[in-house]
C-alpha positions as CSV (number, residue, x, y, z in Angstrom):
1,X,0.0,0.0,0.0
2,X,1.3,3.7,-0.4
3,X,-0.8,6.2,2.1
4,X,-0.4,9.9,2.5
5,X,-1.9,12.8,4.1
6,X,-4.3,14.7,1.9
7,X,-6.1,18.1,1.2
8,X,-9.1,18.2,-1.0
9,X,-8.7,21.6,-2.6
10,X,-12.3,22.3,-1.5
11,X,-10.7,22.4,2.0
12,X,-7.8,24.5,1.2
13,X,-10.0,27.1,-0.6
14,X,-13.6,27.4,1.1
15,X,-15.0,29.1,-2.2
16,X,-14.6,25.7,-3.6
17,X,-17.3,24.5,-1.8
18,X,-19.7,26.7,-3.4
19,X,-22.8,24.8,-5.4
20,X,-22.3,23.7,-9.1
21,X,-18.6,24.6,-8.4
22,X,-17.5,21.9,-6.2
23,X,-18.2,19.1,-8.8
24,X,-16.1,20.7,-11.4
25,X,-13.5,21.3,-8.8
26,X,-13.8,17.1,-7.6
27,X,-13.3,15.8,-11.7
28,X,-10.2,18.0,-12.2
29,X,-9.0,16.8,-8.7
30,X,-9.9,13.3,-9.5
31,X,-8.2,13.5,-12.7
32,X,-4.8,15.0,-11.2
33,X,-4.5,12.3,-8.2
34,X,-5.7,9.2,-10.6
35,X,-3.3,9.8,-13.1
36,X,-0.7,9.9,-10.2
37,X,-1.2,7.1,-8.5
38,X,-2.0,5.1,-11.9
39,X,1.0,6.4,-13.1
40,X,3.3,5.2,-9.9
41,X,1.0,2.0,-10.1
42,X,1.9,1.7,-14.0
43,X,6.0,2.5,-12.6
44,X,6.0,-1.2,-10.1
45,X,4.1,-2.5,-12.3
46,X,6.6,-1.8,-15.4
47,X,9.6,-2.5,-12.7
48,X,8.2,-5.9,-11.9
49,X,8.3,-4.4,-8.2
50,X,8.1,-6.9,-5.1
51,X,7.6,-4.3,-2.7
52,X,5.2,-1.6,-3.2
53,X,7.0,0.6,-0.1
54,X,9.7,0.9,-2.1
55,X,10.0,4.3,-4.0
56,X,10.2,3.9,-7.5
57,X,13.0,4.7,-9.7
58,X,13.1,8.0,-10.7
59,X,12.3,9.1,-13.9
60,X,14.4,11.1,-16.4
61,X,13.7,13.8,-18.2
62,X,13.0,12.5,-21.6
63,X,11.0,9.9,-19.7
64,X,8.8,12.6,-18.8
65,X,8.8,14.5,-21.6
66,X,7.5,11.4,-23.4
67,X,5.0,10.8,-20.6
68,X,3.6,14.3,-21.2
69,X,3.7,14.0,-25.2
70,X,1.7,10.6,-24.8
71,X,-0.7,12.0,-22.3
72,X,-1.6,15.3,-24.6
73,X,-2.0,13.0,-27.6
74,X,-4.7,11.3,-25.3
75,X,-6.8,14.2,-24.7
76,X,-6.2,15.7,-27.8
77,X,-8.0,12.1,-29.8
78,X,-10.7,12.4,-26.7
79,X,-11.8,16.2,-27.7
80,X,-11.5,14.9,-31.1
81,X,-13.4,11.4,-30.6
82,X,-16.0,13.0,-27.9
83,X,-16.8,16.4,-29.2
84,X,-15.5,17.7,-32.1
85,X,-16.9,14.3,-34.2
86,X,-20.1,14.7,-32.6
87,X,-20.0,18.4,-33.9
88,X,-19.4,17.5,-37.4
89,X,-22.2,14.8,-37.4
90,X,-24.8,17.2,-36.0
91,X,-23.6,19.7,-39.0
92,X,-23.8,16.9,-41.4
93,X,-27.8,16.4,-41.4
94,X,-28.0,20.7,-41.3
95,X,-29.2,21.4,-38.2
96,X,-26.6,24.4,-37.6
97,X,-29.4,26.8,-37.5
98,X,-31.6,24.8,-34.6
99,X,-29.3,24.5,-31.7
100,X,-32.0,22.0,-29.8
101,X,-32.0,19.4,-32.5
102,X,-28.5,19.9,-33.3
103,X,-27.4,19.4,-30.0
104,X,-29.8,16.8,-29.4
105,X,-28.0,14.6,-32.6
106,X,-24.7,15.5,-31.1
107,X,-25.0,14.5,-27.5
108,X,-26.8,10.9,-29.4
109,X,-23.8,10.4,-31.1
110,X,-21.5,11.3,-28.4
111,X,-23.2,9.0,-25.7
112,X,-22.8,6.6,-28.8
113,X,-19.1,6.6,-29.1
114,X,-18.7,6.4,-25.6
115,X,-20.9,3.7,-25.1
116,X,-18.7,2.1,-27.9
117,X,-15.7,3.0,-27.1
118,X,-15.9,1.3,-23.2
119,X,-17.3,-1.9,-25.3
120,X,-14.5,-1.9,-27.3
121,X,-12.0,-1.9,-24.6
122,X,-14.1,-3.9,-22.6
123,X,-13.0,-6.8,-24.8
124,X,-9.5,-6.2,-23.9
125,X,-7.8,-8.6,-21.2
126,X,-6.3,-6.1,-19.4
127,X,-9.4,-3.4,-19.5
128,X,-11.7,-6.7,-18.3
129,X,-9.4,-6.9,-14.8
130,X,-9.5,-3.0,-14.3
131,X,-13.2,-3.7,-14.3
132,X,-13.1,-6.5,-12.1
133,X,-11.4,-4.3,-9.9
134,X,-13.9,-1.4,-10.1
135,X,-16.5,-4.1,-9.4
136,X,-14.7,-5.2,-6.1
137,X,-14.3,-1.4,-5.5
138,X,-17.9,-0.9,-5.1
139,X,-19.0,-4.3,-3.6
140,X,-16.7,-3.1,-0.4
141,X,-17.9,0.6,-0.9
142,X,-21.8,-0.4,-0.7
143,X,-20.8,-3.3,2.2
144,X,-19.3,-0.1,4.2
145,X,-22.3,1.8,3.5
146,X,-24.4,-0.8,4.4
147,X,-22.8,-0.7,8.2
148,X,-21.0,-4.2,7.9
149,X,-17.8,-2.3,7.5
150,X,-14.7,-2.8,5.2
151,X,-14.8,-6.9,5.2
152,X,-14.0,-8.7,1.8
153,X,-16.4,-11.7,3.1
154,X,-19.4,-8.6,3.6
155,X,-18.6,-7.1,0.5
156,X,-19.1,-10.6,-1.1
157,X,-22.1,-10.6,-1.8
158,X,-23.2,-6.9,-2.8
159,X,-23.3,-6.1,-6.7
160,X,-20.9,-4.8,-8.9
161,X,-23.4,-1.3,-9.7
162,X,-23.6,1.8,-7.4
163,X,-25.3,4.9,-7.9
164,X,-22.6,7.2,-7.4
165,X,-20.6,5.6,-10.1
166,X,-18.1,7.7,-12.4
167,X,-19.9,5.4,-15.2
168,X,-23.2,6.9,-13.9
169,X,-21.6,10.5,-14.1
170,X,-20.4,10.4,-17.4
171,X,-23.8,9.2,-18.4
172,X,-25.5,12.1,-16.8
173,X,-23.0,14.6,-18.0
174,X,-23.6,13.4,-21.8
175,X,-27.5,14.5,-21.1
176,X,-26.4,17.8,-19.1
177,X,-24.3,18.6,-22.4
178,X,-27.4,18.2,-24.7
179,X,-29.4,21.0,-22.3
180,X,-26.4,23.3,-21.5
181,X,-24.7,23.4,-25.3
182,X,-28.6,23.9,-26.4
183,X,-29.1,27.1,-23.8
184,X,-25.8,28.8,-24.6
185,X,-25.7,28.2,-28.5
186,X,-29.4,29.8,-28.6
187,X,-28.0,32.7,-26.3
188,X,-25.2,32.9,-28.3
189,X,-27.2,32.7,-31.8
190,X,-29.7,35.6,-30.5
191,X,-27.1,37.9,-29.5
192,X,-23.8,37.5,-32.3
193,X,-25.8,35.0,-35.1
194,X,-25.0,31.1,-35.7
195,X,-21.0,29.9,-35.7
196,X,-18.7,30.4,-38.0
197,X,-17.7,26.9,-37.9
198,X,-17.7,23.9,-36.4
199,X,-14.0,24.8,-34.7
200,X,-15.9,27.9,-33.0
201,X,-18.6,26.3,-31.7
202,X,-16.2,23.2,-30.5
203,X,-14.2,26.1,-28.5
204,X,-17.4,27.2,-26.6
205,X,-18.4,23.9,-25.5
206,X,-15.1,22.9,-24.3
207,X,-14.9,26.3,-22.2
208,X,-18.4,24.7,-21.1
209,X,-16.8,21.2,-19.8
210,X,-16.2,22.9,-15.7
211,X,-20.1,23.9,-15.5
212,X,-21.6,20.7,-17.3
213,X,-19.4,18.8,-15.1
214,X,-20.5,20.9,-11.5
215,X,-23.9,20.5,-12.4
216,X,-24.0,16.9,-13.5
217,X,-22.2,16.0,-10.1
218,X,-25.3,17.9,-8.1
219,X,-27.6,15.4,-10.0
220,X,-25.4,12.8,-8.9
221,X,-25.0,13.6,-5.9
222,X,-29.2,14.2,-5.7
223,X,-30.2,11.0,-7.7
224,X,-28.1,9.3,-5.3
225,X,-30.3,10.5,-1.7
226,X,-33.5,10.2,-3.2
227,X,-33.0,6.9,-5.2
228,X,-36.0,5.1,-3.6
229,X,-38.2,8.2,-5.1
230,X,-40.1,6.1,-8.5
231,X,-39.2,8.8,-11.3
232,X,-35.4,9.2,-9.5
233,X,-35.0,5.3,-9.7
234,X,-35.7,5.7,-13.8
235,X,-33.5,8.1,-14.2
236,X,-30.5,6.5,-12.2
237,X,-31.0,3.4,-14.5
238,X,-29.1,3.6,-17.6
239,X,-26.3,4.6,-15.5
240,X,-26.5,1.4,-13.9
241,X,-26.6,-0.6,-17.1
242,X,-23.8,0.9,-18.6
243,X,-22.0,-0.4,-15.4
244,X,-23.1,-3.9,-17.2
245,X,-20.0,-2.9,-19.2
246,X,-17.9,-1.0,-16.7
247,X,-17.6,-3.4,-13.8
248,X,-16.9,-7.1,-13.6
249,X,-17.3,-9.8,-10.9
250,X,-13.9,-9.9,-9.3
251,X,-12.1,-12.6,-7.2
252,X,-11.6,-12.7,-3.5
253,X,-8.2,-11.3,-4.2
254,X,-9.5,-8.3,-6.3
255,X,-11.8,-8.1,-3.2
256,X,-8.9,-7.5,-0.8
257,X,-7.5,-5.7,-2.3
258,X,-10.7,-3.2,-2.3
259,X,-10.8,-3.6,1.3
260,X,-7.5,-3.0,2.1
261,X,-7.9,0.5,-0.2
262,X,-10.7,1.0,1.7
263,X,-9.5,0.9,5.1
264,X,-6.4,3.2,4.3
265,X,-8.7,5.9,3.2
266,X,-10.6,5.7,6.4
């Protein structure tokens, strides 16, 4: 295990905490500390490491420099992939003058692609045991919440699917985009006239990605406390089916190894 002291940046800056805000602030923050620790899992992982309380060999600087070229290619075929293709599509059947039904099109195709793209990797080896792993992840998680505590044998028999799932947020954020992109390109079409091009309209909605992602996290967050509501427990369930494809059954190992994550963060 490797454990350290932490401060959310919510807590180090109290206007973090404000509504909408704090969700946006928790996916950057996510972001930077997961690609952290993947990266140092990736490291002992690549080193064939014995013992993880070992610090791993430092890297060099073309080792980083490539580790930084790799990671911007990433986002770069993401934007590309998740919104600039969905952009084009939605321009391609001439709906540029109708930002509901063009934005409706685009946020289909993009929730298309995504669902996609996780089947896709979902057929790879290596993607399948990161998903066994998520699903041990939230068998201890809802075993915890369930008051039995952080025990592999409790966890046992929970299911792979929780509400507060990134899976589930990702789903919700892909119908937050369709309402949000819809609002501003109608404010933005009243008051300066359609895009230029697709490029333009690309820029606004990625300077749009902080406040779809605060607000989708609020409806998380609410769709989570009121689940036992009838029309909340509709809308909480394709969010749970895409975690058909997002989480696996794991092994009593994987299952440990959940608990043992668990503990050290309690």
């Amino acid at each position: 295990t490797k454990a350290e002291d932490y401060v959310s940046w919510r807590n180090r800056y109290p206007i973090l905490k404000l509504f909408v805000l704090r969700g946006a602030v928790s996916l950057f923050e996510s972001l930077a500390v997961g690609m952290r620790f993947l990266t140092w899992s990736g490291d002992l992982a690549e080193a064939d490491a014995v013992d993880a309380s070992k610090p791993a060999k430092e890297k060099g600087f073309l080792d980083k420099l490539a580790g930084g070229a790799i990671l911007s290619f990433s986002l770069l075929v993401g934007v590309l992939l998740f919104m600039y293709v969905p952009i084009l599509t939605a321009g391609a059947f001439g709906l540029k003058e109708n930002p509901f039904y063009f934005n409706l099109v685009a946020g289909a195709v993009r929730i298309a692609i995504f669902i996609g793209y996780i089947y896709a990797i979902s057929l790879m080896k290596d993607v399948r045991r990161v998903f066994e792993y998520h699903g041990a992840e939230h068998k201890s998680i809802l075993a915890y919440e369930a008051g039995e505590g952080a025990d592999a044998a409790a966890a046992k028999k929970y299911s792979t699917y929780h509400p507060r799932c990134g899976t589930s947020f990702m789903f919700i954020a892909g119908m937050a985009c369709v309402v949000i992109f819809a609002v501003i390109d109608t404010v933005i079409a009243a008051k300066f006239g359609n895009y230029s091009s697709g490029i333009q309209r690309l820029a606004v909605h990625l300077a749009l990605i902080p406040l779809v992602s605060g607000i989708s996290f609020e409806v998380l967050r609410l769709s989570d406390r009121y689940r036992h509501l009838p029309g909340i427990r509709l809308l909480i369930v394709p969010g749970l089916l895409m975690q058909r494809i997002t989480t696996r059954e794991p092994d009593d190992a994987q299952l440990e190894v959940a608990v043992v994550s668990l503990k050290s963060v309690l």
